[in-house]
C-alpha positions in Angstrom: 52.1 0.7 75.7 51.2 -1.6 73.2 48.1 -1.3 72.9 49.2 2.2 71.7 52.1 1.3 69.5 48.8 -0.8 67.6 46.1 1.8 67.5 48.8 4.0 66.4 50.3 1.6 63.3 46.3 1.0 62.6 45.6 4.9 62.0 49.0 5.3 59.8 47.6 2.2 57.9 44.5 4.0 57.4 45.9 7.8 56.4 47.8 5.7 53.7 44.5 4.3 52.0 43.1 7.7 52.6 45.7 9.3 50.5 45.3 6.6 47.8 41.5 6.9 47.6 41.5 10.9 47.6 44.0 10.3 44.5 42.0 7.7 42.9 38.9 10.1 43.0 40.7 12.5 41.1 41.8 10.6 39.0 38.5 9.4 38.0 37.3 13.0 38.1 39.5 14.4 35.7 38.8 11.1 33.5 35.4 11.5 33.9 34.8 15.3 32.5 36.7 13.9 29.3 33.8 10.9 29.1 31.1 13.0 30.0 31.5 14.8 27.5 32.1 12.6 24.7 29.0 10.7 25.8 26.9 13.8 25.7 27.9 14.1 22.1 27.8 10.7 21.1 24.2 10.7 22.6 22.7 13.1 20.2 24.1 11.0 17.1 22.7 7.8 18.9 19.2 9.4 19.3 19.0 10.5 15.8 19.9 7.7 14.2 17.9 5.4 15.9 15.0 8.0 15.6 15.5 7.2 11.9 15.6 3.3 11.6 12.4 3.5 14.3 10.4 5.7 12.1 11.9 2.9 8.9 10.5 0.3 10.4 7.2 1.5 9.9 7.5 2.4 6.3 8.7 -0.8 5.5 7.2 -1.4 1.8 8.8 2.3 0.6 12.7 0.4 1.6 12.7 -3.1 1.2 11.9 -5.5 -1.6 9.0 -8.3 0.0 11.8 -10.7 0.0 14.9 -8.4 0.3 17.5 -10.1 3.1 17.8 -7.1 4.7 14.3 -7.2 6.1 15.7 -9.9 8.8 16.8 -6.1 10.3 13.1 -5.7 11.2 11.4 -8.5 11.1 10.0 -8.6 14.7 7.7 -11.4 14.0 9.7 -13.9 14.3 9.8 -15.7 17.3 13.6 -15.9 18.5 15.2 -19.4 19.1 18.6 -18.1 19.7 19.5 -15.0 21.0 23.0 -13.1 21.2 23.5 -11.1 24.2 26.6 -8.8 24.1 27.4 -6.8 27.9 30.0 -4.2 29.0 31.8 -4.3 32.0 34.7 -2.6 33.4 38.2 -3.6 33.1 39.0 -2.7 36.7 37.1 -3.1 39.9 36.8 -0.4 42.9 34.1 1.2 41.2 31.1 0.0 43.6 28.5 -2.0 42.3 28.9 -0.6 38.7 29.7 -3.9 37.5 27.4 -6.0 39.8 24.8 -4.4 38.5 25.3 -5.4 34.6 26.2 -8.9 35.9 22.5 -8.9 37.4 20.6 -8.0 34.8 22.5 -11.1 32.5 21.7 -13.7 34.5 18.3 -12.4 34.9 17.9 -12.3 31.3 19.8 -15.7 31.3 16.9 -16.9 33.5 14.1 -15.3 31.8 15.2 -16.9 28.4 16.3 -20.3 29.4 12.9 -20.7 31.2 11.0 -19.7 27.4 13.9 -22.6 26.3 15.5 -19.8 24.6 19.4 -20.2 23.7 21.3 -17.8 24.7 25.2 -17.0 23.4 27.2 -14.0 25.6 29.7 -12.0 24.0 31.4 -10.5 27.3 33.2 -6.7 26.8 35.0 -6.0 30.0 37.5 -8.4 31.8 35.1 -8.0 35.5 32.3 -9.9 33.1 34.2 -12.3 31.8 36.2 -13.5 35.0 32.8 -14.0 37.0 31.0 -15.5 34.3 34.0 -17.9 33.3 34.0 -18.5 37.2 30.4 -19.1 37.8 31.6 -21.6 34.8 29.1 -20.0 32.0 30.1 -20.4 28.5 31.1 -17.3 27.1 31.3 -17.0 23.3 33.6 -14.3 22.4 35.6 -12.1 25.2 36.7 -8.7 25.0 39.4 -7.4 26.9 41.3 -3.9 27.1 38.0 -2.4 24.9 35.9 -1.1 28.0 39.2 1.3 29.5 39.7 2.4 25.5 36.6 2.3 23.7 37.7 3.2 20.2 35.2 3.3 16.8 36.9 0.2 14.9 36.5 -1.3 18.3 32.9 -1.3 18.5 32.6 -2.2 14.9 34.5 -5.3 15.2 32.0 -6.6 18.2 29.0 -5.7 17.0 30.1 -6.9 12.9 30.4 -10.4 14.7 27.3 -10.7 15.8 25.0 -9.3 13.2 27.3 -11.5 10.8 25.9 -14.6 13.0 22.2 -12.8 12.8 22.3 -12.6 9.1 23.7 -16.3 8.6 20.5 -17.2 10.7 22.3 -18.3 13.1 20.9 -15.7 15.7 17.5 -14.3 15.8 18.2 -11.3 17.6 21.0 -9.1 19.7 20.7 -7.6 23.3 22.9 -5.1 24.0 22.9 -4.4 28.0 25.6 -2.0 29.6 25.7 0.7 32.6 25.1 4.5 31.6 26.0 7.5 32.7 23.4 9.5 34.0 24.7 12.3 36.1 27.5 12.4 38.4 26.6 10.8 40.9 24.0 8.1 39.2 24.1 5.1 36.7 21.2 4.0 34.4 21.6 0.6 33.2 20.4 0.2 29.6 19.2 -3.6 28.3 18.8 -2.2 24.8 16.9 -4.8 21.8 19.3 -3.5 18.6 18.1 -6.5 16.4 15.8 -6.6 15.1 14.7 -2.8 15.3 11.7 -2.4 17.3 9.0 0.3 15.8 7.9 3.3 18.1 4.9 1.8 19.8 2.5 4.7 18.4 2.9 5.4 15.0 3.1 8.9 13.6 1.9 10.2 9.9 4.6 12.5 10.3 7.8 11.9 8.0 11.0 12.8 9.1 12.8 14.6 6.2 15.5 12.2 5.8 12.4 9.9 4.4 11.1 12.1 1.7 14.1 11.4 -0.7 13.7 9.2 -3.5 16.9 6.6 -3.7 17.9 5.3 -6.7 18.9 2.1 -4.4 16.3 1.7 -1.5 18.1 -1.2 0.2 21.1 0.2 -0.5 20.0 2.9 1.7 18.9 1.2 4.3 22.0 -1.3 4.0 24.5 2.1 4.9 21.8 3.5 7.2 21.7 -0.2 9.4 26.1 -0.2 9.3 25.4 3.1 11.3 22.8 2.7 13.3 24.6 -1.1 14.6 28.5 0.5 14.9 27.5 3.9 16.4 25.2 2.3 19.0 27.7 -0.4 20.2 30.1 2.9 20.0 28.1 4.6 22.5 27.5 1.8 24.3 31.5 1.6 25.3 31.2 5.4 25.3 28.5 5.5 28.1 29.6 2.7 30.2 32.9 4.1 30.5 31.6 7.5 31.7 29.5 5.8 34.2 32.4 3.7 35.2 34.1 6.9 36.1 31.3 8.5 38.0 30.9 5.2 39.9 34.4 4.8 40.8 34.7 8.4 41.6 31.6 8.0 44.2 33.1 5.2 45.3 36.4 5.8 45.7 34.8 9.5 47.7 33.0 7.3 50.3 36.1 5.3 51.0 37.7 8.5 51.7 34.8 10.0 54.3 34.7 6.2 55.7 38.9 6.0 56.1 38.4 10.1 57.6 35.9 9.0 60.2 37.8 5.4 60.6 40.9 7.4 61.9 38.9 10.0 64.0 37.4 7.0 65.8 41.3 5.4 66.0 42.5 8.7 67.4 39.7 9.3 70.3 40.7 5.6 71.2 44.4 6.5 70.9 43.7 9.4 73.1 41.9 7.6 75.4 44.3 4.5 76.0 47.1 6.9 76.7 45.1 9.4 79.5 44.8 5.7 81.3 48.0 4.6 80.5 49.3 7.8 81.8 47.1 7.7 85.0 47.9 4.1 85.4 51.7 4.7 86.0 50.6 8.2 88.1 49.3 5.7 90.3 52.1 3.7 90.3 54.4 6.7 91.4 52.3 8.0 94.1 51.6 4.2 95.1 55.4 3.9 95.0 56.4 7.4 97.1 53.8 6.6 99.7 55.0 3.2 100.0 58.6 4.7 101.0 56.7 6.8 103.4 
């Protein structure tokens, strides 16, 4: 009998985390149309722009004095001594191996770089980044919590302004930005994404986009408003991006806990089923043992 008071409390346990992880999918589900779509949006705008500092680069001379500061932005020459990479992570966990993922790819690039003898300074976005890293007792530079759940515009420009200000100064020679992407509802992309300097397209066209024909009075003032954009909106859509794929993660994840907790309790209840047929034999036996005992 109690064996079956146990098998019993074990399958209630296990309905209760069924309910909660059916809810949490939800949840994420509804969350996750809202992301989805503002990714999708925020991905044309991404593509353009960079479209446009790419094609930039490689008319160089029409933009930028010889000497102009601003040609640090594409200087890809220089051989980096310092490099800033900023990651996203989630704020929350049960979301599968979203997170581990990102973490991966940093301390491979953490590896890759220290073996060239390459310093390297982490901004962490995401409080799952920063409490394994600050465990695994790696310096972290700046920390960003509460900005992953709630990505916001003056958000993003606050963490990426930080770092190009460093980059300018010289005290950087180039920015990594590496985060999880959505990629469909069921899949992540992770994205390790060079944004300084800007890197050329690797085969050069002799078309011009329109944007390039005009004449500014101001050529590196120009570029200048065109290099604010292209930086803000792509740290934007970083924290745009992760956050869908955080969703669709946690949604696939939280799905699989439900079918696991569904088949978890079908197994409970065969052996339920199965201790009480020989618990209710066993005391059959015990009756008819009794009665023809009194025979």
């Amino acid at each position: 009998m109690s064996n079956l008071k146990e098998i019993k409390r074990k399958i209630k346990s296990v309905k209760n985390t069924q309910k909660t992880t059916r809810a949490m999918k939800l949840v994420s589900s509804s969350k996750l149309r809202k992301a989805e779509k503002a990714a999708k949006q925020s991905r044309i705008y991404a593509d353009k722009i960079n479209e446009l500092l790419s094609e930039i680069s490689l008319r160089l001379p029409q933009f930028l004095a010889s000497d102009g500061a601003e040609s640090r932005f594409i200087n890809t020459k220089i051989e980096p001594k310092v490099v800033d990479i900023i990651f996203v992570t989630a704020d929350k966990g049960l979301c599968g191996g979203f997170n581990i993922q990102t973490i991966k790819m940093v301390k491979n690039l953490l590896e890759e770089y220290k073996s060239k003898k390459i310093k390297v300074r982490l901004r962490a976005v995401g409080r799952k980044g920063v409490d394994y890293f600050s465990f695994q007792g790696v310096d972290i530079l700046k920390k960003y919590v509460g900005v992953s759940s709630a990505p916001t515009y003056s958000k993003a420009k606050d963490i990426i302004d930080d770092s190009v200000s460093d980059f300018m100064g010289n005290l950087t020679d180039k920015i990594v930005l590496v985060h999880n992407g959505y990629l469909n509802m069921i899949s992540q992309e992770l994205k390790v994404v060079d944004v300084l300097p800007v890197e050329p397209p690797i085969k050069e066209s002799t078309e011009v986009l329109s944007l390039l024909e005009t004449e500014p009075e101001d050529n590196n003032k120009i570029l200048e408003e065109l290099m604010k954009k292209y930086l803000e909106y792509n740290m934007y859509y970083a924290l745009i991006d992760s956050l869908a794929a955080e969703h669709s993660a946690r949604m696939q994840a939280m799905d699989n806990a439900t079918n696991n907790a569904k088949e978890r309790v079908s197994k409970l209840t065969i052996s339920y089923n199965k201790a009480r047929q020989e618990s209710i034999t066993t005391e059959l036996i015990e009756i008819i043992s009794g009665m023809e005992s009194m025979k």
